[in-house]
N, C-alpha and C positions, 0 to 999 in steps of 0.2 A: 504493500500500500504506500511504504512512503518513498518507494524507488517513482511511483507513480502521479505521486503528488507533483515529485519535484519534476519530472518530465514538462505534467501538465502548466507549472511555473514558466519553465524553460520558456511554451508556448506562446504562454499569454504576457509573458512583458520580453516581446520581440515589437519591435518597429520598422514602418515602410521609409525607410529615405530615400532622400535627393541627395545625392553627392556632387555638387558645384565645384569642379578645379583640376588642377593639373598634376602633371610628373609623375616620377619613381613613389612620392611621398603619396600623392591620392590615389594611388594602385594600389599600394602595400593596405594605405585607411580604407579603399574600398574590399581589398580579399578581405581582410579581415573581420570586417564588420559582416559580410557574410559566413566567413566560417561563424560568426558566434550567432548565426541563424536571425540577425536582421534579414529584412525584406529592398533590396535596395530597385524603385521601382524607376530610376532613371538618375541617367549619368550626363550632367551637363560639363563641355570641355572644350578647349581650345579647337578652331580646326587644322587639319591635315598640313603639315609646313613641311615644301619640298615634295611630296608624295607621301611623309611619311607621320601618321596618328601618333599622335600623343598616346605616352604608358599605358595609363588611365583607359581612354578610350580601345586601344588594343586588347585589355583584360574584360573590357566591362562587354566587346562584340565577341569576344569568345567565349564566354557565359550566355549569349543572349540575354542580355539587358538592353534594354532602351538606349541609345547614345543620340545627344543633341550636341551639333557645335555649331556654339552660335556665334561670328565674328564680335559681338557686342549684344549688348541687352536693354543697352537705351540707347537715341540719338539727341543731340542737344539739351541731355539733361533729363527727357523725357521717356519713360519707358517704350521699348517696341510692342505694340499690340498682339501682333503675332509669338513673339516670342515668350511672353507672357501666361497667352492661351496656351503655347503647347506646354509648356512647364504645369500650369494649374492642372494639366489633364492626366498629369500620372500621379495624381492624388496624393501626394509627401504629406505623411506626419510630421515630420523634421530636416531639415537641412544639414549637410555636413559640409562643410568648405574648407578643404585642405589643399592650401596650395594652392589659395584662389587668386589669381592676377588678374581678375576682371570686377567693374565696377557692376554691383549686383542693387538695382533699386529695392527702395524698401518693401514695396506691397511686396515684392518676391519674398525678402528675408522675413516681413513680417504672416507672410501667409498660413505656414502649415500650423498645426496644432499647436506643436511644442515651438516654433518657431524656428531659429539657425542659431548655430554655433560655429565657431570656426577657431582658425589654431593662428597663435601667432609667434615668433621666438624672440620673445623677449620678457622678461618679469615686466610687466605691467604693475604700475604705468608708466615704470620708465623705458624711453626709446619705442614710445611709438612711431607709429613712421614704417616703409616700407623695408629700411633697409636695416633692420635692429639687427641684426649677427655681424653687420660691421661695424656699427654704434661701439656694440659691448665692447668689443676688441681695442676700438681706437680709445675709446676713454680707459680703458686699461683696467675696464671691471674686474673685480676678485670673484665673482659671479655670474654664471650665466643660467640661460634656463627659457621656457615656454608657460605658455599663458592658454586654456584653453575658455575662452569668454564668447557672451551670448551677442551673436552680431546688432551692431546697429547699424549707423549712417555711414561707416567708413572712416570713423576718425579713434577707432581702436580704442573708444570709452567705455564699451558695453559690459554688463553687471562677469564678474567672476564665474566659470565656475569649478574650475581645478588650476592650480599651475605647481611646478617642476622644476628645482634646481640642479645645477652642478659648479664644479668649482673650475675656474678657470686655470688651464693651465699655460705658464710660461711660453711654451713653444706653439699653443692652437692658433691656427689659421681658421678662418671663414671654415673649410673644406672638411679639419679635423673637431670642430667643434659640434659642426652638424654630425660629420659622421660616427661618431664617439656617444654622443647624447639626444642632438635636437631630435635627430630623425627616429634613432629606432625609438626611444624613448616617447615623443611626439606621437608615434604610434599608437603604441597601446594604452598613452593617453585619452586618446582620440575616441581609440575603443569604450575605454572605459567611463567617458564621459556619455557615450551614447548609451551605456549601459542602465549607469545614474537615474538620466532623464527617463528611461524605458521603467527603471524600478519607482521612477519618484522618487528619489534624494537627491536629485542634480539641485547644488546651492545657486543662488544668484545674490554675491558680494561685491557691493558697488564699489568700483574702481575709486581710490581717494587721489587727490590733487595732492598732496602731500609725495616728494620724489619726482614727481612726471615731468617725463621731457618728451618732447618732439624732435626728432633731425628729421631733415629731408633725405631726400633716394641719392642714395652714391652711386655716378657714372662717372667713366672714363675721363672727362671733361674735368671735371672738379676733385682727381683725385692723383693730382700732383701732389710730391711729396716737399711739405719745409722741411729744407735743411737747415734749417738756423733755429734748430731748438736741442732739448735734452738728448742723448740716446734712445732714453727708452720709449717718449714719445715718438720719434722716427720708427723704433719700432715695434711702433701699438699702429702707428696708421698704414706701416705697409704688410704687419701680418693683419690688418682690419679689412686688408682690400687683398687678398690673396685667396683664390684665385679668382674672384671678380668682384670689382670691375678692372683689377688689377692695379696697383700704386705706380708711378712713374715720375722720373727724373729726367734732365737733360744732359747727355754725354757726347763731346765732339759733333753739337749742331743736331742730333738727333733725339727722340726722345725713347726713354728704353724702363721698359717694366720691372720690378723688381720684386722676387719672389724666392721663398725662406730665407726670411730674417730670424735672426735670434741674438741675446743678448754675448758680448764676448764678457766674461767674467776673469779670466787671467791674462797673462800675457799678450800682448797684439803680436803677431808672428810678421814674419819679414812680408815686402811685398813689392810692385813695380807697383809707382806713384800713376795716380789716375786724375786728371781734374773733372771736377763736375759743378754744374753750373748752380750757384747757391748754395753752395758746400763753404762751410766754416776753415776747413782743410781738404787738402786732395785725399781722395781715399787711397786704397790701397790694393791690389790685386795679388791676393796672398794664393798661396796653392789649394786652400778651404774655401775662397769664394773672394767675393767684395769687402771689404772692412770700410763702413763710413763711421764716422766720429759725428756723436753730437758736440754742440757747443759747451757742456758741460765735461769734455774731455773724454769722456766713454765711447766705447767702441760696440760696433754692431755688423754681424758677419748678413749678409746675403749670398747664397748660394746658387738661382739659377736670372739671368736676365734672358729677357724677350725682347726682339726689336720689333720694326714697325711695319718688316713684313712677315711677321709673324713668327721667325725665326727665333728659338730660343738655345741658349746655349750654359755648361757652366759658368757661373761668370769667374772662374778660376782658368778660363780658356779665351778669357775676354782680348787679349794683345795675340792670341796661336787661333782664334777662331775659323780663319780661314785657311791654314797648311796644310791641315788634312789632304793628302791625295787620296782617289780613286780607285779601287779594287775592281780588279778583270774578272768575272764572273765565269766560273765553270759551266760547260753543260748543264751538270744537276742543278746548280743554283740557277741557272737561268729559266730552269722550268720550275723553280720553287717562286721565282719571282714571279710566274704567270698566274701561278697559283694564289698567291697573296696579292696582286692584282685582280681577280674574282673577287676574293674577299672586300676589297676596298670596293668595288664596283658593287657589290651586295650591299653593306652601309649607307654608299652613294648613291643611292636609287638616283637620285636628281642629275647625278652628271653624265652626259651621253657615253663618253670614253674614260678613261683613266691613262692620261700621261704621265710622262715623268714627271712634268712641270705641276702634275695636280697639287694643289695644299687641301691636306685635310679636313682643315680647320674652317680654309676659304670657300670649300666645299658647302661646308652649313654643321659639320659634327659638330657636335657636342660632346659636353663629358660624358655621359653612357655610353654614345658612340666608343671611344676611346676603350671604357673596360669590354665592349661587345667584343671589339676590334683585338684587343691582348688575348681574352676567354679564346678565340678562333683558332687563335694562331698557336696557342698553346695547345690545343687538341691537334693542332695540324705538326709541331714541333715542339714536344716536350722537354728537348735537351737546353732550348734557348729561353734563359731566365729572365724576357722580358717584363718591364712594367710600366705604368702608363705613362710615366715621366719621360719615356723613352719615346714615345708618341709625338706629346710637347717638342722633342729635342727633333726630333727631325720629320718636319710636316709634311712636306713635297713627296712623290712617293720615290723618286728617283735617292733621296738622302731615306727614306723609310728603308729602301733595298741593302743599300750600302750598309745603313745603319745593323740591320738585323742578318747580312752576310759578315760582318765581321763579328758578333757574337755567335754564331753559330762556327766557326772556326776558328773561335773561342780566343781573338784576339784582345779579348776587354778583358782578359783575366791572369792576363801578361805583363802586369802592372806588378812592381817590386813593392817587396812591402816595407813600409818607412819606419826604420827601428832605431833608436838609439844606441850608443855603446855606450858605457859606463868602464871605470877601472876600478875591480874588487879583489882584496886579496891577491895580489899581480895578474889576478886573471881579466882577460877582456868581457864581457858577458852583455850580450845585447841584449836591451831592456825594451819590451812594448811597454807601451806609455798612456794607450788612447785604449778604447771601447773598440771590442771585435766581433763585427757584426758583418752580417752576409759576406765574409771571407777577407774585409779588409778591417783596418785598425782606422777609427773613425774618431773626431773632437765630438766631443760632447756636444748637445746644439746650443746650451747656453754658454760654452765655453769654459765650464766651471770647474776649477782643478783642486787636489787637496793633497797634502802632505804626506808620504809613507814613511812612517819612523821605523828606521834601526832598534830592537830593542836590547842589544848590545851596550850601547852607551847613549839612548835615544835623541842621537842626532837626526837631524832631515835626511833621508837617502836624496841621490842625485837626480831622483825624477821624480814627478809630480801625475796621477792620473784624474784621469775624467770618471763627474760624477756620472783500412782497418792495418796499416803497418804503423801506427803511430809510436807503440811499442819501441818497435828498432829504432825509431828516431829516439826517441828517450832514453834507450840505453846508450844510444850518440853522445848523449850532451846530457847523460848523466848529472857530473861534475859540476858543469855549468848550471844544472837544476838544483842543485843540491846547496850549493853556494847560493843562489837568488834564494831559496828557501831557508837556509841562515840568516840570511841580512832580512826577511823580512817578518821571520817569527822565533827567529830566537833559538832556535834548533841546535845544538852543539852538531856540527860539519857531519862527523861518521856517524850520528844517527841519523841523518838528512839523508846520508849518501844509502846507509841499509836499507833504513825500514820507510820514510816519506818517500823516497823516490822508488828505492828497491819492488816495494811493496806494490805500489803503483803502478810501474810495468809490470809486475805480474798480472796485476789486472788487469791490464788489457790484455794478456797475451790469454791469458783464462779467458776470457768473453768474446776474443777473438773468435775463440777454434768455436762456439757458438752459436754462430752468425748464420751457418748454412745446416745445424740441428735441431734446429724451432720447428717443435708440428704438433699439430693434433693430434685426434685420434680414434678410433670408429668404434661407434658406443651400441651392442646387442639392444636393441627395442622392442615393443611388444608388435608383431607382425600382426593387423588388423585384414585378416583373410578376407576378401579372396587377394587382396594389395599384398604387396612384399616390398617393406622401407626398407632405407640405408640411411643412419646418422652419423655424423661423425662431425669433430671441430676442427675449427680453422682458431691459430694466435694470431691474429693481426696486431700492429705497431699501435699505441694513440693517437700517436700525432703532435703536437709541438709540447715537450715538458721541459717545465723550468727545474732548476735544481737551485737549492740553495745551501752553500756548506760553510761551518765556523772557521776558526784562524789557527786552530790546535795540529792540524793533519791537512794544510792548506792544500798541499797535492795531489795527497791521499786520499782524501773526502771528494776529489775531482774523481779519481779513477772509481774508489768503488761505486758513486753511484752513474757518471756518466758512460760507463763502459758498459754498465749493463742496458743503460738507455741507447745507448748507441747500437748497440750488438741487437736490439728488438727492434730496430728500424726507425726509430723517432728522428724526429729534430731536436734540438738542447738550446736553451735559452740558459746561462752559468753565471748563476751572478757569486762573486767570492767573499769572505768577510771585506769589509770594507778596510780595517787595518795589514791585510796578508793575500792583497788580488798579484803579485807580482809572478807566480807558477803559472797561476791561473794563463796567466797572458802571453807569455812563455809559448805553455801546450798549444796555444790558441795561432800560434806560429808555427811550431810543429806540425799542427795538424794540416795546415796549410800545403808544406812541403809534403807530407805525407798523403796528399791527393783529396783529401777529402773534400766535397765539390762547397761551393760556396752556399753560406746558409744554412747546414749542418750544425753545424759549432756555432756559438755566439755568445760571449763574455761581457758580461755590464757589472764594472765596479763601481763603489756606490754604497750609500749606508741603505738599511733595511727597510729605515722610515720609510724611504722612498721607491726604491727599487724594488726591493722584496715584497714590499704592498704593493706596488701597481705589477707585480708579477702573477702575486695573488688573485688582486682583481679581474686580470685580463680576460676576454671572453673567449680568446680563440686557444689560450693555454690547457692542453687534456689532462696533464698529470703535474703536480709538484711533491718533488720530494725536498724534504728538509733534514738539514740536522743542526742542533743546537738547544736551548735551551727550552724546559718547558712551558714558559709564561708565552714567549714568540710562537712556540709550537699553536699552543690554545688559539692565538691569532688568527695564526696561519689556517688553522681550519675552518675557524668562523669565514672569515674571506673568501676561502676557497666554495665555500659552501653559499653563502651568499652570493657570488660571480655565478657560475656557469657548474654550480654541482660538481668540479674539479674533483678526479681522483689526488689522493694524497698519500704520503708515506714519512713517519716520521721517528727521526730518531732523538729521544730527548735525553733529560738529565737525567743521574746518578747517583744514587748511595749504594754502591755495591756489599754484602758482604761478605768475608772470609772467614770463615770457621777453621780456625785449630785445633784439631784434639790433641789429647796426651799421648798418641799414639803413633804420632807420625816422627817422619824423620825431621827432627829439631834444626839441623843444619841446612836442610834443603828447605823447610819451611820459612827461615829468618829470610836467606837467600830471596827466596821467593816474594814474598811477604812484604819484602823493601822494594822488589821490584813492583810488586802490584801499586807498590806508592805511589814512589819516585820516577817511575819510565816517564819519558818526557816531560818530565819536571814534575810531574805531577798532571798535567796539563792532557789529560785522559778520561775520556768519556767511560769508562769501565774499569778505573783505575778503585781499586780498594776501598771505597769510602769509611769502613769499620770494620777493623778486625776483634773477632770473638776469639779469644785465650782461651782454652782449659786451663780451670786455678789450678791445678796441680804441675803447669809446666809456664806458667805465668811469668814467675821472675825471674826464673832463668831464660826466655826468650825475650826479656826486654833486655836485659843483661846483656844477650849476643848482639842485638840490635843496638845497643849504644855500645858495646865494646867494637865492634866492627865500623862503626863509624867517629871513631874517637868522641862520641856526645859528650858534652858537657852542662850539667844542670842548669837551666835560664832562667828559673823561677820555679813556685812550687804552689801546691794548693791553695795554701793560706793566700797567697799572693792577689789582694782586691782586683787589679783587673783582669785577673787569669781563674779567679775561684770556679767562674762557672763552663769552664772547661776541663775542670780537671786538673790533674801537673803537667807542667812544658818539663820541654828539652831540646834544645834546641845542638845541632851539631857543628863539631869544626872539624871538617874532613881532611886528609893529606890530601898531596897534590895525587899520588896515584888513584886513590877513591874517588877523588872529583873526577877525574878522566873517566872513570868505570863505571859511576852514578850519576854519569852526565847533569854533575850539580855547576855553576857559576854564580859568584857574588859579586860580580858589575853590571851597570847599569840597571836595568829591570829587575832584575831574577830576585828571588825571594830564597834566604835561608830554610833548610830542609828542615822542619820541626816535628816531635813525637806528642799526641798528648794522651797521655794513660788518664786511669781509674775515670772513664768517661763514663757516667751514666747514663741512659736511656733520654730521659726528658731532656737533654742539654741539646743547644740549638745544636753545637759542634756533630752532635749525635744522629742530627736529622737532615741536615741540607748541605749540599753538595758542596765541597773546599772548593775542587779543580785546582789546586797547588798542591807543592811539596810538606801536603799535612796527613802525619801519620794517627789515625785517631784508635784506641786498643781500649777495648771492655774486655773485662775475664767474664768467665760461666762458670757455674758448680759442675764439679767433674761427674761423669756420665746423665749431665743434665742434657740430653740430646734433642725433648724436645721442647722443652724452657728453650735453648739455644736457636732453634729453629722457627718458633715463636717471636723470636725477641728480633732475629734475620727480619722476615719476611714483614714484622711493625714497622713497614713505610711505602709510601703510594709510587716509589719506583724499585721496576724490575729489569734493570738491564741486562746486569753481568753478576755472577755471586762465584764462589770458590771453596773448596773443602778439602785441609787435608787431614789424612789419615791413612795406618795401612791394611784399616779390615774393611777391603773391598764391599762387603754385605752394607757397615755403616757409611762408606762412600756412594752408593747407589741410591741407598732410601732416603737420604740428605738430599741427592741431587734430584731427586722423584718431587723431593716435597718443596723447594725452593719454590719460590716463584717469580722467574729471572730468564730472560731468554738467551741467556750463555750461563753453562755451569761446568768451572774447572775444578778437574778434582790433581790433585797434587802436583799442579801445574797453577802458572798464572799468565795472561796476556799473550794466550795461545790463536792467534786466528790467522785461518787460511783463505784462501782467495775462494774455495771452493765450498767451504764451511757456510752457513749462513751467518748472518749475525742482524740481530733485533733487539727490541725490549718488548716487555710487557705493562700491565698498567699506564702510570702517566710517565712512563720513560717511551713510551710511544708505539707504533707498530707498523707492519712491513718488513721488510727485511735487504738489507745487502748483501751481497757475495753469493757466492754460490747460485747453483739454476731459481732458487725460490727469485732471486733480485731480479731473474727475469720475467718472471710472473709481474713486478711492480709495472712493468714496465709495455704491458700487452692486455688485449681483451680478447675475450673467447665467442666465438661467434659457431655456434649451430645450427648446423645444416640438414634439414630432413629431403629423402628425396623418395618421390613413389615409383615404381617400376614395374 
C-alpha cells in the first residue's frame, strides 16, 4: 500500500511546462525535468543558425515535443499576436527559462498557473545584468553562485526562490567557473525548483536593495584591458572576460586577446622585453607565457594570446611564432587528413568545401563544436592526446593538419625536460622543482612557491616548489635517490639507500610481473533449464586515483601504493607530504625516461588544506588512497563520500603493541624491541607504541636496554613535569651505536628516550609518539589474558608483536590480537608481497601484496545465455 501511495504522489504533483531558451544548459534542464516525469508540452528556442538547431531544440524533436522558434516574441515593444497564440495553445502550467537570450513579454511570463521562473548566475541582487559570470570575476568576488527567481519585467528583480553558492577560486575563468559549478549545479537547481513549485513549497523572497548592482553586457568593444592599475585587478578583468568576450590589449599597432592569467607569487623569471601600449612597464616574454606588471609592482603570467585573425598562439612563442616550418605529409597521413576533412565538413554543414584556408572558428563553430570536433577524432585516433586548446591554437584547417600530424609522430613530446642541478654531498643531483603533470614539470598557475627544509641542520635547500621498467631506472640512480631523500626527511644515507629506496624498487619490480596476471574468473550458476549460463568476472582499472602519502617513507609510500595503482591500469594523480615532495618529483622524471606515456603519472606538491581536499572533492577522481594520520583520515572520507561516493583506502595511526613473555629469548627480544622503537627514528607507522614486560623478566630487560645503549637517568617519577608519564631515560649512545640505531643529535632529530612503569590511563599510554619514545608496562607473569586485554584497550589496530618460544602461546596471542600485522619473535618484518593494513581507526584496505591490487580494481559480472 505505501509503495502505492507514493507512486500515486509521484503522479499527481508532476507539471506540464514550457521550457523558453537555449544551449547545452536548457537541454540538460529540459532531459531532466523529464526524466523526473514533468510533462514538458512545448519547447520554445532560438532558430536554426547556419543549418544547424540549437541543443535544446535537437533533444526536444527527438523526443517528439513540440519545438517553436521564434526569431523574436514582440516587435517595437509590443507582443507578436501570432506568436503568443501559439504558445497559449500548449497549455503551460509553468515556464522554465534556462538560458533564455530572448526578450519574453509579460502576459507570456505572467500567463500559466504557476507563472515563470528562470535561472540566473549570479547571487542576487548583486550583478544583475546580463553578463554576471564576468561581473563576479572582475570585481574579484570571494563568491560566486546562481539565483533561481520568479520572472518579471526583465530587470532581474523578481521574488527568490532558491539560490547557490560557491567559492571563488584564484585561477576561475568565465569557462571554469560555469563548468565546475554554475552549470551542473544550475541544473539540478532548476530541477529542483520545478519540483518545489509542483509540491507547493517553492518560496517567493523579495529581492532586497541592500548589495544590488547592475553592470551592463560585456562585449568585445568595451573590454580593453587598463594597464595602469594593480596586478591583480588586471587580473580579475582578463580572467573576467576569458573566454568571452575575451580581454584585449595593444601590441606593435595591433590588438591581441589575452587569455590565462594568473597571479605570479615568487620570483619573475627571465624574459625578452615586450612593449605594450599603456603598460606601466614593458612586459616580458618568459618561457611560461607573458608576464605584465601592475603599477603596484606585481606581476601576472598570461599564457595563451589570440590575434585579430583569429590566430592564437603560446604567448611564450610570441617573438618564434612564425618559424615553425612545414611537415611533408606521408601517404597515410594524407588520407588521414581526408579523413578529418569529412569531419570538419560534418561540423561545417554551412561551408560548401573545406580548404586549407578554412578557419574554424570563421566558419560559425562554436565551443561544443570544438569538444564534438576533439570526441571524433579521438574515436578516429586514440594515440593523439588532443585537446580543445589545441583547436584555438590552430584554426585554419591547413595548420589543424600540421598541427595534429606532428603529434601523432609524437613530435610535441620531444620537449627536454627543465630540471635543475643542485651540488649535494659532492654529488651532482638534478632537482625537479615545479608540479608534474600530463608528463611535463609545470609552474604553479598562481606562481606560488614554498621552502623545502633540510632537517639536518634546517637550512633552506637550494630549490623552492610549487604549490612499467621504472624499477631499473631507480636502481640507476639509486644513490642519487637516496641522497635527495636524506636532504629532505632526514633519513640517515644507508637507511635511504636499503630500505626507502631499496624497498621501493622492489615494489615495483613485485607489481610489475603483475600487470599481464589480472583476471577473473568463471563462477558455476544455477542453470535455469531448458537455458544453459556462463558467468564469470572481469577486474577492470577505476580510472583516475589520487594517492596521498606522509613524509616518514616519502618514496616508499610512492611505491607501495602507486605500483599497485599502476600495475591495475589507473591513472595516478600523487600528491607528497608537503614538507618531503622532492623523490616524489624525482620518480616523476624517471618515469618519464622510462616511457611511461604522458598523463599517467602526475605529482602536485602542496599542503593538504589544499590539495589533498580538492583531490578529495574532485568528481572525476575513482579511488583515493591515503596514509597518515587518523583525524585527516576521518576527512578524507567524509569528502570523498560527499564528492562523487569515491572509493577509499586508508592507512592511519598507531599504538602498536608488543608483548614479552618470560619465555623468550631475552637477547633477541631487547634487540628486537629497540628496533621496533627506534627504526627510523622512531618515525614508523607500526613502530612499537607499548611494550608489555612479563614482571618476572622486567628489570633485567630494561637493564639490557639501557646497558646496551649506554642510558643515563634524565629524570625520575617524582619529577613534576614527567610524573605522568612514568620515569624517563633518556640515552647517550657511542659513536658506533649511533651508526647502528641510526640515532643523530643535530639539527631536528630528537634524543632517543625510555619511559617505564607506564600505566594504562596515561596519555603516553594511549596516542601515538611517532618519535624515538620507548614506552614499557610490565604484566603479572602468566597473566596472558589480562595482557591481551590490556593490548587490544585502544581504537587502533595496525601492527602488534609477541614474543615467546611456546609456539601454542605464540599462535592464540596472535588469533586474539586485533591488529592487521602480527609479528611473532620478529619485529618490522614486511615484504613486498605480504599485505599490510590496519584495522579499526588505524584504517582499512591494504598494500603490498595481490590484496593492494584489489584496492585498486572493480569486478564487473558477466552472465551470458547460450
Amino acid at each position: 500500500m505505501c509503495s502505492l501511495l507514493s507512486l500515486q504522489h509521484y503522479y499527481q504533483n508532476k507539471l506540464k511546462l514550457a521550457i523558453i531558451g537555449q544551449s547545452l544548459f536548457g537541454q540538460e534542464v529540459y532531459s531532466n525535468l523529464r526524466r523526473q516525469g514533468h510533462k514538458v508540452v512545448g519547447v520554445f528556442t532560438v532558430p536554426d543558425k547556419d543549418g544547424k538547431a540549437d541543443p535544446l531544440a535537437v533533444a526536444a524533436e527527438k523526443d517528439g515535443t513540440p519545438v517553436f522558434k521564434f526569431p523574436r516574441w514582440r516587435v517595437k515593444g509590443k507582443p507578436i499576436p501570432e506568436v503568443v497564440e501559439a504558445y497559449k495553445a500548449v497549455g503551460a502550467e509553468l515556464n522554465v527559462l534556462p538560458f533564455c537570450s530572448q526578450f519574453i513579454p509579460m502576459n507570456i511570463i505572467d500567463h500559466p498557473k504557476h507563472g515563470s521562473i528562470i535561472y540566473h548566475p549570479s547571487i542576487l541582487p548583486l550583478h544583475r545584468g546580463a553578463s554576471a559570470i564576468n561581473w563576479t570575476l572582475i570585481h574579484g568576488d570571494k563568491k560566486a553562485g546562481f539565483t533561481v527567481f520568479w520572472a518579471d519585467d526583465g530587470l532581474d528583480t523578481g521574488p527568490i526562490l532558491l539560490q547557490r553558492e560557491c567559492a571563488v577560486e584564484s585561477s576561475d575563468t568565465v569557462d571554469t567557473l560555469y563548468n565546475r559549478f554554475l552549470f551542473p549545479e544550475g541544473i539540478r537547481a532548476m530541477v529542483e525548483s520545478v519540483q518545489l513549485i509542483a509540491d507547493g513549497k517553492a518560496p517567493r523572497v523579495p529581492q532586497t536593495e541592500e548589495g544590488a548592482s547592475y553592470e551592463g553586457i560585456q562585449k568585445k568593444s568595451n573590454a580593453r584591458v587598463n594597464l595602469a592599475q594593480p596586478a591583480e585587478a588586471i587580473h580579475n578583468w582578463i580572467r573576467g572576460h576569458d573566454k568571452v568576450p575575451g580581454a584585449w590589449t595593444v601590441i606593435d599597432g595591433q590588438s591581441v586577446t589575452l587569455y590565462g592569467s594568473s597571479m605570479l607569487g615568487g620570483s619573475v623569471p627571465a624574459g625578452q622585453p615586450l612593449e605594450i601600449e599603456g603598460a606601466s612597464r614593458p612586459g616580458l616574454i618568459a618561457k611560461n607565457g607573458l608576464i605584465l606588471y601592475g603599477t603596484d609592482g606585481k606581476a601576472l603570467l598570461v599564457k595563451n594570446l589570440q590575434f585579430e585573425d583569429g590566430k592564437m598562439i603560446p604567448a611564450s612563442k610570441y617573438f618564434s611564432s612564425g618559424e615553425s616550418s612545414s611537415v611533408d605529409l606521408t601517404d597515410a597521413e594524407k588520407k588521414m587528413a581526408e579523413e578529418i576533412r569529412t569531419i570538419w565538413k560534418g561540423i561545417l554543414s554551412n561551408v560548401a568545401a573545406i580548404e586549407d584556408t578554412t578557419d574554424f572558428f570563421k566558419s560559425g563553430a562554436a565551443s561544443m563544436d570544438v569538444v564534438r570536433l576533439v570526441e571524433e577524432l579521438k574515436q578516429k585516433c586514440a594515440s593523439v592526446q588532443l585537446q580543445n586548446e589545441d583547436v584555438y591554437m590552430a584554426t585554419t584547417f591547413q595548420d589543424f593538419i600540421q598541427m595534429f600530424v606532428r603529434k601523432l609522430r609524437g613530435e610535441d613530446q620531444e620537449e627536454e625536460l627543465d630540471i635543475d642541478y643542485v651540488k649535494v654531498n659532492n654529488m651532482t643531483v638534478k632537482m625537479p622543482y615545479q608540479c608534474f603533470i600530463n608528463g611535463k614539470f609545470e609552474d604553479a598557475e598562481n606562481g606560488k612557491t614554498y621552502d623545502t627544509i633540510n632537517p639536518t641542520d634546517g637550512s633552506v635547500s637550494d630549490v623552492t616548489y610549487e604549490s612499467l621498467h621504472t624499477y631499473d631506472l631507480m636502481e640507476e640512480h639509486q644513490e642519487e635517490l637516496a641522497t635527495i631523500e636524506s636532504i629532505d626527511s632526514g633519513a640517515v644515507y644507508t637507511l635511504a639507500l636499503k630500505t626507502h629506496v631499496g624497498m621501493s624498487i622492489q615494489t615495483f619490480r613485485y607489481f610489475a610481473g603483475w600487470c599481464d596476471k589480472i583476471q577473473g574468473k568463471t563462477i558455476p550458476i544455477n542453470q535455469a533449464r531448458p537455458n544453459r549460463n556462463l558467468t564469470f568476472t572481469k577486474k577492470e582499472p577505476l580510472g583516475v586515483c589520487a594517492i596521498v602519502i606522509p613524509w616518514n617513507y616519502p618514496l616508499m609510500m610512492l611505491a607501495w601504493k602507486s605500483a599497485a595503482c599502476l600495475a591495475a591500469g589507473n591513472t595516478l594523480v600523487l600528491k607528497p607530504a608537503q614538507v618531503t615532495p622532492l623523490t616524489a618529483l624525482k620518480f616523476a622524471e624517471l618515469s618519464v625516461k622510462a616511457g611511461i606515456p604522458k598523463g599517467v603519472i602526475n605529482i602536485l606538491p602542496g599542503s593538504g588544506g589544499m590539495v589533498g581536499q580538492r583531490l578529495s572533492d574532485h568528481p572525476d577522481i575513482r579511488k583515493l588512497g591515503f596514509t597518515g594520520s587518523t583525524p585527516i583520515g576521518k576527512q578524507i572520507m567524509k569528502s570523498c563520500a560527499l564528492s562523487n561516493l569515491k572509493k577509499v583506502s586508508l592507512e592511519l595511526g598507531g599504538k602498536s603493541p608488543l608483548i614479552i613473555f618470560s619465555d623468550c629469548d631475552i637477547d633477541k627480544a631487547v634487540r628486537m624491541g629497540m628496533s621496533s622503537v627506534y627504526f627510523n627514528k622512531g618515525e614508523n607507522c607500526i613502530a612499537a607504541g607499548r611494550l608489555f614486560v612479563e614482571e618476572s623478566i622486567h628489570d633485567e630487560f630494561i637493564s639490557q636496554v639501557v646497558s646496551d645503549t649506554s642510558l643515563l637517568c634524565g629524570g625520575d617519577s617524582e619529577d613534576e613535569d614527567w610524573r605522568s608519564f612514568g620515569s624517563v631515560h633518556r640515552p647517550r649512545p657511542t659513536e658506533s651505536q649511533t651508526n647502528h640505531l641510526l640515532w643523530s643529535f643535530s639539527g631536528f632529530f630528537m634524543e632517543p628516550t625510555v619511559f617505564t612503569d607506564v600505566e594504562d590511563h596515561m596519555f603516553i599510554a594511549k596516542e601515538e609518539s611517532f618519535g624515538p619514545v620507548m614506552v614499557v608496562s610490565k604484566f603479572k607473569d602468566g597473566d596472558v589474558e589480562g595482557v591481551l586485554e590490556r593490548a587490544n584497550d585502544t581504537e587502533y589496530g595496525l601492527a602488534s608483536g609477541v614474543f615467546t618460544r611456546d609456539i601454542n602461546k605464540a599462535m592464540y596471542v596472535s588469533e586474539r590480537l586485533e591488529a592487521g600485522t602480527v609479528f611473532i619473535n620478529t619485529y618490522n618484518k614486511t615484504d613486498v608481497a605480504s599485505p599490510f593494513g590496519g584495522f579499526k581507526q588505524s584504517g582499512f584496505g591494504k598494500d603490498l601484496g595481490e590484496d593492494a591490487l584489489m584496492e585498486y580494481l572493480k569486478t564487473k559480472a558477466v552472465t551470458v545465455e547460450y
